[in-house]
C-alpha positions as CSV (number, residue, x, y, z in Angstrom):
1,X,14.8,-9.9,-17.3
2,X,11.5,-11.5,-17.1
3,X,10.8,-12.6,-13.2
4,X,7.9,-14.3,-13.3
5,X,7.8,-18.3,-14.7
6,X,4.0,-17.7,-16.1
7,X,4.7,-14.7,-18.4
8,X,7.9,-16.5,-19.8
9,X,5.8,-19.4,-20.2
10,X,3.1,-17.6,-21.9
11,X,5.5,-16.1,-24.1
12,X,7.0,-19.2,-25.2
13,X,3.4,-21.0,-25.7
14,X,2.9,-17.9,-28.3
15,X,6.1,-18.4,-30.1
16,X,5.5,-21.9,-30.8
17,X,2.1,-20.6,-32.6
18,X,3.4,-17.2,-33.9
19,X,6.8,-15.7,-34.8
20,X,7.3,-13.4,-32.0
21,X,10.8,-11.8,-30.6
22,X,11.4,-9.7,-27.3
23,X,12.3,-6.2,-28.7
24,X,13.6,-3.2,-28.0
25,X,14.4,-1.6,-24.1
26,X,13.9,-5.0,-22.8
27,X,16.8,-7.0,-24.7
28,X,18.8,-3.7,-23.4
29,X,17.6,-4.3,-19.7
30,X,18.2,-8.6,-19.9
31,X,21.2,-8.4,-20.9
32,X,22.0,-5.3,-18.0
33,X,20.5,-7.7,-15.9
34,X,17.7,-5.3,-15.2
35,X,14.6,-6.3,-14.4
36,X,11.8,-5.0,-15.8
37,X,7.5,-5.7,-16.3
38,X,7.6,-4.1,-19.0
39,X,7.9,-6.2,-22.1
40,X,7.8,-5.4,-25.6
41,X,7.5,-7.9,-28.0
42,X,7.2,-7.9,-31.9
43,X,5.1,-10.2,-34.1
44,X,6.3,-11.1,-37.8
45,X,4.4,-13.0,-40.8
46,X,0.7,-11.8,-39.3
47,X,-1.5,-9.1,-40.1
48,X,-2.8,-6.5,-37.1
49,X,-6.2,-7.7,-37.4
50,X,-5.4,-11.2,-37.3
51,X,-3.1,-10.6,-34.2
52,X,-5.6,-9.1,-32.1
53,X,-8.0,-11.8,-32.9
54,X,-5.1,-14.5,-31.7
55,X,-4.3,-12.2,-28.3
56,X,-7.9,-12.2,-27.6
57,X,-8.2,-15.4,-27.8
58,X,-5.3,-16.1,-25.7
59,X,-5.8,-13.5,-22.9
60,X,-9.1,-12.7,-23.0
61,X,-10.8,-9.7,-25.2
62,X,-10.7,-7.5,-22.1
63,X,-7.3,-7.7,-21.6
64,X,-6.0,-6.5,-25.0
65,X,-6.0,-3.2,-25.6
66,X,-5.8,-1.3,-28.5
67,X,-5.2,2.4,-28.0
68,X,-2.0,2.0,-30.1
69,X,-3.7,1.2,-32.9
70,X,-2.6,3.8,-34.7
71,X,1.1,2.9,-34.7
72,X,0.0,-1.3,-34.7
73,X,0.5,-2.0,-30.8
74,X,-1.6,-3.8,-28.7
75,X,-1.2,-3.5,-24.8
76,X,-1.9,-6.5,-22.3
77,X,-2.1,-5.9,-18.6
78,X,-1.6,-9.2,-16.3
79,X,-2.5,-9.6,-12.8
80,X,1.2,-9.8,-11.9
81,X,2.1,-6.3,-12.8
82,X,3.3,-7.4,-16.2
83,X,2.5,-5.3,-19.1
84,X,2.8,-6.8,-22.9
85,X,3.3,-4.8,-25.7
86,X,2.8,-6.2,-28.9
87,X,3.6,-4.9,-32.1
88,X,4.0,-6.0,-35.8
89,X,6.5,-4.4,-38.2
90,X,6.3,-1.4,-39.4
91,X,7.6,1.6,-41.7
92,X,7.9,5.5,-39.5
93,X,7.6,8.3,-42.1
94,X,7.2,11.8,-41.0
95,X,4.7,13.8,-43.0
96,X,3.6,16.8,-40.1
97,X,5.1,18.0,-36.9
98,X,4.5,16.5,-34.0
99,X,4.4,12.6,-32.6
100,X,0.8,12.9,-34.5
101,X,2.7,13.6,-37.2
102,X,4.5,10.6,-37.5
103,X,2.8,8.1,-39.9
104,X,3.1,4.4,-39.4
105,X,2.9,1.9,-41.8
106,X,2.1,-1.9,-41.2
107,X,4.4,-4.3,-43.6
108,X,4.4,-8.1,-42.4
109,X,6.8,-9.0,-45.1
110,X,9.4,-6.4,-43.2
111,X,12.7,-8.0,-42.6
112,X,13.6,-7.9,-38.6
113,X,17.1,-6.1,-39.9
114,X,14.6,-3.1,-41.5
115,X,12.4,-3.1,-39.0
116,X,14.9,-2.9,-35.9
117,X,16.2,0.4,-38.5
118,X,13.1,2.9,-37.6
119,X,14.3,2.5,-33.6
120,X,16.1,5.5,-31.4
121,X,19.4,3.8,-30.3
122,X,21.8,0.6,-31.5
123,X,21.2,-0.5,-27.8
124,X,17.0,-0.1,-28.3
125,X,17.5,-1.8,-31.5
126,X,17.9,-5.9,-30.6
127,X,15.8,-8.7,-31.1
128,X,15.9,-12.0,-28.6
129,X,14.4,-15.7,-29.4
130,X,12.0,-16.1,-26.7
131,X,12.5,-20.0,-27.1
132,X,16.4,-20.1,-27.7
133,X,17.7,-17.3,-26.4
134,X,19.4,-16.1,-29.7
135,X,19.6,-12.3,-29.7
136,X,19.4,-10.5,-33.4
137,X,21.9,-7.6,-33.6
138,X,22.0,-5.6,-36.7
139,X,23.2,-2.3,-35.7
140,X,25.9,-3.5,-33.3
141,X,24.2,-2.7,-29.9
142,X,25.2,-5.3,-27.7
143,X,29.0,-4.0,-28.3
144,X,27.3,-0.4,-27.5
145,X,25.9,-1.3,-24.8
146,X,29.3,-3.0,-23.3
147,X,31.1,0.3,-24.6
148,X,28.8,2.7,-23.1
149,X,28.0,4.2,-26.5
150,X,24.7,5.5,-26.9
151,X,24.8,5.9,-31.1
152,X,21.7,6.5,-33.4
153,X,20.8,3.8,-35.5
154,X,20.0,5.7,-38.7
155,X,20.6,9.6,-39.2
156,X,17.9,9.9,-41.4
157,X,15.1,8.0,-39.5
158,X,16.7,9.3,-36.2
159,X,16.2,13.0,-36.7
160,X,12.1,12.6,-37.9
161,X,11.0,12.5,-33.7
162,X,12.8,15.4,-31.5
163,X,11.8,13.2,-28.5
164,X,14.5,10.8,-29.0
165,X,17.0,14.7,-27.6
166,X,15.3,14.0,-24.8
167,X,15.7,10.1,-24.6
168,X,19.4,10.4,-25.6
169,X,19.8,12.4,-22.2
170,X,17.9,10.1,-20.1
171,X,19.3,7.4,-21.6
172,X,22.9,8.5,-20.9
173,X,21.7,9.5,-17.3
174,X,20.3,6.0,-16.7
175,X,23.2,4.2,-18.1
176,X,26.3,6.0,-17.5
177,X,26.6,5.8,-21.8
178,X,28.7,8.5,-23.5
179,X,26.5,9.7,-26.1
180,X,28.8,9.3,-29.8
181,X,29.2,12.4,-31.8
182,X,27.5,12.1,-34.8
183,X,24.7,11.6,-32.6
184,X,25.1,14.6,-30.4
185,X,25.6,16.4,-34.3
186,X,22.3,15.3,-34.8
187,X,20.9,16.2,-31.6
188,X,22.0,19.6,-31.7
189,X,20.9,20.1,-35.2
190,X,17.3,18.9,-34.3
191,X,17.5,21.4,-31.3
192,X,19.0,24.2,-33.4
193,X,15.8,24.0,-36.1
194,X,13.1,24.5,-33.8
195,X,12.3,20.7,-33.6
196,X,11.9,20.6,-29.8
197,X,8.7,23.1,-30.5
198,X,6.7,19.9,-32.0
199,X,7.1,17.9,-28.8
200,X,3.4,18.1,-26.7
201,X,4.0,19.3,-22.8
202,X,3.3,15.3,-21.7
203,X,5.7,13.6,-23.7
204,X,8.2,16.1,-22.3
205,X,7.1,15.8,-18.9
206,X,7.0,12.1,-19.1
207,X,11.0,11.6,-20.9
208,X,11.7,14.2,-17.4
209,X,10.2,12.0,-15.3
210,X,12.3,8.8,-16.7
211,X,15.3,10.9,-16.2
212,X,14.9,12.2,-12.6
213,X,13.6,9.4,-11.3
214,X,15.3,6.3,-13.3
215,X,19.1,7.8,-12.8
216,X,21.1,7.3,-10.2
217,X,22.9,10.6,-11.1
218,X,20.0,12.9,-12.5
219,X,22.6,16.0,-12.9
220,X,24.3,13.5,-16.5
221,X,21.2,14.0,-17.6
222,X,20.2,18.0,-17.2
223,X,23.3,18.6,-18.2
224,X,23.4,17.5,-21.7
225,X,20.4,18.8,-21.6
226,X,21.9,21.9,-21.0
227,X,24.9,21.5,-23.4
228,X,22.6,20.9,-26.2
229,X,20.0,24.2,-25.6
230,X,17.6,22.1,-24.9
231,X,16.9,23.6,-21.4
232,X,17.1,27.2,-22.7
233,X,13.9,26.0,-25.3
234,X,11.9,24.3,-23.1
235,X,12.7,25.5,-19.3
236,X,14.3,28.4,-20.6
237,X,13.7,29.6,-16.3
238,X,16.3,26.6,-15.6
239,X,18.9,27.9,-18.3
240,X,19.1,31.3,-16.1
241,X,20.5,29.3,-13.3
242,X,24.2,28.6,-14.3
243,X,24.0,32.3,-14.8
244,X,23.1,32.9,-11.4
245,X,26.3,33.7,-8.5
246,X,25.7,32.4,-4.9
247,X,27.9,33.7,-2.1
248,X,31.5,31.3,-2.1
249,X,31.4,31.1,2.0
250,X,27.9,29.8,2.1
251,X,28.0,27.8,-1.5
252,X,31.4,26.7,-2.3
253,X,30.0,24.1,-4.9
254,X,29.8,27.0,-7.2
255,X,26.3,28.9,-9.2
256,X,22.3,27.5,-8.7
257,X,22.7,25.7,-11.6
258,X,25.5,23.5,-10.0
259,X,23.7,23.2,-6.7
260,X,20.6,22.2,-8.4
261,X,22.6,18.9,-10.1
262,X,24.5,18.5,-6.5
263,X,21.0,18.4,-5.0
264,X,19.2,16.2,-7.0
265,X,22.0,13.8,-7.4
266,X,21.3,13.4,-3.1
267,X,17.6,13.3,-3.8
268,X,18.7,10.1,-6.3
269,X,20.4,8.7,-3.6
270,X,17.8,9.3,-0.5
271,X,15.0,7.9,-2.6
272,X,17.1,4.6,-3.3
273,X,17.7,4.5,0.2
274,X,14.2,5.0,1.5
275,X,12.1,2.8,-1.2
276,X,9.3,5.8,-1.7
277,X,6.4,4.7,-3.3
278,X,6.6,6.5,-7.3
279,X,4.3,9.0,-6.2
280,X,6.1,10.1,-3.2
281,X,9.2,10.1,-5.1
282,X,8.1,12.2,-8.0
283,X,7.2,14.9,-5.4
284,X,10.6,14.5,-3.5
285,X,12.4,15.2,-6.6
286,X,10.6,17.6,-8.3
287,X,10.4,19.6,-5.4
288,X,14.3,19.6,-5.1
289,X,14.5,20.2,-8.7
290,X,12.6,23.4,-8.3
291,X,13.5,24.7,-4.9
292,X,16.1,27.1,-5.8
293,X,14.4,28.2,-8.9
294,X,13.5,32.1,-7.7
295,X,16.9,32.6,-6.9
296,X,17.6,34.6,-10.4
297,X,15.1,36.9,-9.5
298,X,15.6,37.5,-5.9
299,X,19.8,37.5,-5.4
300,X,21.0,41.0,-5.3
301,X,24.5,41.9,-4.1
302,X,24.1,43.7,-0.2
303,X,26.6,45.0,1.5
304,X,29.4,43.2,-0.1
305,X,27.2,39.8,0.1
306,X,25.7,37.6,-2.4
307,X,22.2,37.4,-1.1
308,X,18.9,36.2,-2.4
309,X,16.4,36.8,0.3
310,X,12.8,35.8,-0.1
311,X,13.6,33.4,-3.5
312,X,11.4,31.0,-2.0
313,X,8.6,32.7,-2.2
314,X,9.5,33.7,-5.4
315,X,10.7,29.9,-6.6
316,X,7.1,29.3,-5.4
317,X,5.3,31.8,-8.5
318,X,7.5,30.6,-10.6
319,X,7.1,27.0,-10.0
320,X,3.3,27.1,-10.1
321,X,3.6,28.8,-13.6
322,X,6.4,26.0,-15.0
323,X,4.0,23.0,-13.4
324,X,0.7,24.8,-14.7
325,X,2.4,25.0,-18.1
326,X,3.4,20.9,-18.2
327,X,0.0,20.7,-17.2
328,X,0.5,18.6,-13.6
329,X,-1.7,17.5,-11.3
330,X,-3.3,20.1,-9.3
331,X,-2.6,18.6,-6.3
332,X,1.1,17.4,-7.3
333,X,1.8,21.1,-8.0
334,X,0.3,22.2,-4.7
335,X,3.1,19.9,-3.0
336,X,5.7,21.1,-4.4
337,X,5.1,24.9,-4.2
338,X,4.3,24.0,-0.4
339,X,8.0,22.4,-0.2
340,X,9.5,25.1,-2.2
341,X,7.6,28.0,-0.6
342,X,9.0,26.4,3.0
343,X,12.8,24.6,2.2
344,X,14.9,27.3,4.1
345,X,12.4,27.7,7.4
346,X,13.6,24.8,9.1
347,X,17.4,25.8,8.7
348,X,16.5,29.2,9.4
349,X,14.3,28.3,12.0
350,X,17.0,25.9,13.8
351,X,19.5,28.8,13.7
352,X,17.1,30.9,15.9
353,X,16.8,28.4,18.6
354,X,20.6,27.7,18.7
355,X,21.5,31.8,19.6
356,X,18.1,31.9,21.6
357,X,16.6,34.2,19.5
358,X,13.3,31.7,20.0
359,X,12.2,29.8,23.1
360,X,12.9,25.7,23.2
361,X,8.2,26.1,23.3
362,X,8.4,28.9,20.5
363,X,10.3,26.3,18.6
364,X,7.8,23.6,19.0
365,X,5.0,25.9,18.1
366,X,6.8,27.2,15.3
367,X,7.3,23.1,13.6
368,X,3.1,23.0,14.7
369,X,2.7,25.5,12.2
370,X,5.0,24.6,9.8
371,X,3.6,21.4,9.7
372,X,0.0,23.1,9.0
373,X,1.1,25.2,6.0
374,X,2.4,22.0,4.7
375,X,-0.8,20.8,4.8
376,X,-1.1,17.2,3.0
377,X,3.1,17.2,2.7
378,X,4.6,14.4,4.3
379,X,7.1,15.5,6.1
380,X,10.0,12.7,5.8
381,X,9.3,13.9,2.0
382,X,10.1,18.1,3.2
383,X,12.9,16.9,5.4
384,X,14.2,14.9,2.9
385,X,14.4,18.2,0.1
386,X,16.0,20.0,2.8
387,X,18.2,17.4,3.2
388,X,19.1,17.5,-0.6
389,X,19.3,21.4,-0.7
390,X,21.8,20.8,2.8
391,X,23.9,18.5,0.8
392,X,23.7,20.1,-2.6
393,X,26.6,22.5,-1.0
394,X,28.8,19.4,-0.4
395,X,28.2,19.1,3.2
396,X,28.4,15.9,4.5
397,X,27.7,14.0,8.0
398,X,24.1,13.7,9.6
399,X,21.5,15.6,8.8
400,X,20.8,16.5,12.5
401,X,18.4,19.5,11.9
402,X,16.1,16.6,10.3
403,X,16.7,14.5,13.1
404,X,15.8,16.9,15.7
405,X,12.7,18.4,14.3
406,X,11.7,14.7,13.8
407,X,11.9,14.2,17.8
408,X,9.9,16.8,18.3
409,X,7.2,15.9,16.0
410,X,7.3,12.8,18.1
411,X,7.7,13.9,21.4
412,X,4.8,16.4,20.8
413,X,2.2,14.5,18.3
414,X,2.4,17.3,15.9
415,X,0.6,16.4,12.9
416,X,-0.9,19.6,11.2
417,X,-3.5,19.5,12.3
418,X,-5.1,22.5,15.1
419,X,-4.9,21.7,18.1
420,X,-8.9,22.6,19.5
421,X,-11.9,22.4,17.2
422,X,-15.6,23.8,17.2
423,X,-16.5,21.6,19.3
424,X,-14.1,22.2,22.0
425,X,-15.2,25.8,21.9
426,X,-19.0,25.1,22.5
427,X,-17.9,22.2,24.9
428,X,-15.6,24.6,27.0
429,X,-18.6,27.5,26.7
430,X,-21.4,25.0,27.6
431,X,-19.1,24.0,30.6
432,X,-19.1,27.7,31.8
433,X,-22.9,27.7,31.5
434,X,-23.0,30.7,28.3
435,X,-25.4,30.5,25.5
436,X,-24.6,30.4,22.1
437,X,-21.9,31.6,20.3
438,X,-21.8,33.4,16.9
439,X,-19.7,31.1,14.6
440,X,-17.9,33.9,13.8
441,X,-16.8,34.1,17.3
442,X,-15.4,30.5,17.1
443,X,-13.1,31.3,14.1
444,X,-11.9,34.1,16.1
445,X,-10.8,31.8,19.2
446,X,-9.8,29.0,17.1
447,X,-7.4,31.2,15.0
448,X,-5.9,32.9,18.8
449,X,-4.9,29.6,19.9
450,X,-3.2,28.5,17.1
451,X,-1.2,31.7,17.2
452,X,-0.5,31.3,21.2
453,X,0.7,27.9,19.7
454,X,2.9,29.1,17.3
455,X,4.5,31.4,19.4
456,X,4.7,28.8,22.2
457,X,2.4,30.0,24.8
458,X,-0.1,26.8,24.6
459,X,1.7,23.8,23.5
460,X,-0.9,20.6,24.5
461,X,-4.6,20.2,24.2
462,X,-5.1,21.1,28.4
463,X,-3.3,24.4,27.6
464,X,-5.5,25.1,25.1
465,X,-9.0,24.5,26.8
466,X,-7.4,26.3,29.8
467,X,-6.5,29.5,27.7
468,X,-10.0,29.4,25.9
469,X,-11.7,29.4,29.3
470,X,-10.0,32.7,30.0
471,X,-10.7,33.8,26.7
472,X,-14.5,33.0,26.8
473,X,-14.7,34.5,30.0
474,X,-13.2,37.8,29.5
475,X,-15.9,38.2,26.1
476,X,-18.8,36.9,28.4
């Protein structure tokens, strides 16, 4: 549903020059009600070349973009955060693997009926009037789309791009759409070939990232996923977690597999809640995606107990290789082995304090140096995974272990970072009237009162200058 009065009006001016239709997802979200900045829009009776030159014209040569040349799109950014793409008919015929292997051919004279045939889904597959409203329906979407069907539009066309597997599942997630059988026939067959092999690491990662983070319930989603052997061909390290027993007192829900789902669907839920930036929210999920994934590896059976002690360390290896392999952002992937790496501390660390195993100041030191392993993590995002992972075993009520470790962040002004730097050494040491210290030295007595810290011994800056003074005189 288009928000802003300007692009609508700018669409309309170009359909009273050209013949030009919304098309595709953004019929499906207008008539969802769903709004959306994303508009596609396909042009009829006018050659590529021709189009460009009339865009240009209309928006300004550095606005169009061409990039999708290749498959006759042109992309127009707008100040307003609108983004136009612009497309003329064309004919999708497979002659190599891959998306590149997908070749696209241009045909003006294309009947909307045979062009709306090459698209994924009956509900992807509408056309809408920008000036009247009328929408153009070939394939029976709209009644899809009110039945919750999610139906190919052609079997043939359908099974030439094994991304759509992946958009069927995050297409059911997003929708709550039961996916129709001859459609999950055709799924399965694609998956059953090999097909998924063609698909590059990005586009995969990208149809993920639609899935986890457009779904209200992300677990629909990895699931058929799941059900189709999808997941055992492309995170084959996920299909080992439904094989994977926890112990019943500790996770009634069931296997890792079913925690995972349980934990996500809360991560859906928290993010909604919050209003994360997208960057913020990628991390929160992915990072409860993963957190359990080392439990395979590290659950052994001991002493009559399902245990798997030290899988987040392991989950951490494990995670670096799956994100290395979908080729993320080194500093994305960082994150979220720092979350997975640290999820159970706080519970574990909480459990200490309550049968005073650990001091009420060990326990503050303790959050100082979590805080500092977690480095550039924010921690309403870390809190926030072990809130999922809490609540992925069904619990319900406040989070209070979040709660209270946030108090103390506040009470304290923990923030990662030490609490005494260089220059408080040589300040402290000039004070005492010593000469000058080996740098090496400084590392040394920087590291000691970040341990005294951690173990609660030195919990505010004065502490800390006074311990260093005894420190500096005992070496002098």
């Amino acid at each position: 549903m288009l928000t802003d009065n300007k692009v609508v009006m700018i669409i309309k001016w170009l359909a009273r020059e050209i013949k030009i239709f919304y098309v595709g997802g953004f019929v499906r979200d207008h008539l969802l009600g769903v709004k959306s900045k994303d508009v596609d829009l396909e042009v009829y009776g006018i050659s590529f070349k021709d189009l460009e030159k009339k865009l240009k014209k209309f928006f300004g040569a550095k606005r169009v973009n061409s990039i999708g040349r290749s498959f006759n799109v042109l992309h127009i950014s707008l100040d307003n955060g609108f983004n136009l793409d612009v497309s003329i008919p064309r004919r999708d015929s497979k002659i190599n693997v891959g998306h590149r292997g997908i070749k696209a051919e241009a045909d003006i004279c294309l009947s909307m009926k045979e062009a709306a045939r090459r698209r994924d889904f009956t509900i992807n597959a509408m056309l809408m009037n920008p000036l009247t409203g009328e929408i153009f329906d070939f394939y029976g979407g709209q009644k899809d789309l009110k039945n919750k069907i999610l139906r190919a539009v052609d079997s043939q066309t359908f099974v030439e791009d094994p991304l759509r597997a992946l958009r069927a599942a995050q297409f059911a997630s997003r929708f709550g759409l039961t996916v129709e059988p001859q459609t999950e026939k055709l799924i399965k067959k694609m998956v059953a070939t090999g097909a998924m092999e063609e698909l590059s690491v990005e586009r995969i990662r990208d149809e993920l990232d639609k899935l986890l983070l457009k779904s209200a319930k992300p677990s629909v989603g990895l699931q058929l996923l799941a059900d189709w052997g999808i997941i055992e061909r492309v995170f084959p390290e996920f299909g080992r977690l439904s094989l994977c027993e926890q112990e019943p007192a500790w996770h009634p829900e069931g296997d890792v597999w079913e925690h995972t789902k349980l934990a996500v669907n809360t991560m859906a839920k928290l993010i909604r809640k919050n209003k994360w930036p997208l960057s913020e929210s990628r991390l929160a999920m992915l990072a409860t995606l993963f957190h359990d994934i080392g439990k395979p590896d590290a659950t052994r059976e001991i002493k009559g107990k399902i245990r798997a002690i030290g899988h987040a360390e392991v989950g951490e290896k494990i995670t670096k290789q799956i994100l290395k392999r979908l080729k993320c952002p080194n500093e994305l992937t960082s994150q979220i082995c720092s979350i997975v790496r640290e999820h159970r501390y706080p519970p574990s660390l909480f459990k200490k304090l309550k049968t005073k195993e650990i001091s009420n100041r060990r326990y503050v030191g303790e959050i100082s140096a979590l805080l500092n392993r977690l480095k550039n993590v924010p921690i309403e995002i870390f809190l926030a995974v072990c809130e999922a992972d809490y609540r992925g075993k069904e619990l319900t009520g406040s989070f209070w272990l979040g709660k209270e470790m946030i108090k103390i962040i506040k009470k304290y002004h923990l923030d990662g970072r030490p609490l005494l730097f260089g220059r408080d050494v040589l300040s402290v040491f000039s004070r005492l009237g010593f000469g000058i210290l080996d740098g090496r030295l400084i590392g040394n007595l920087l590291r000691k009162v970040e341990e005294y810290r951690r173990l609660g011994e030195i919990l505010t800056k004065t502490e800390a200058k006074k311990f260093l003074e005894k420190e500096i005189k005992k070496i002098s």
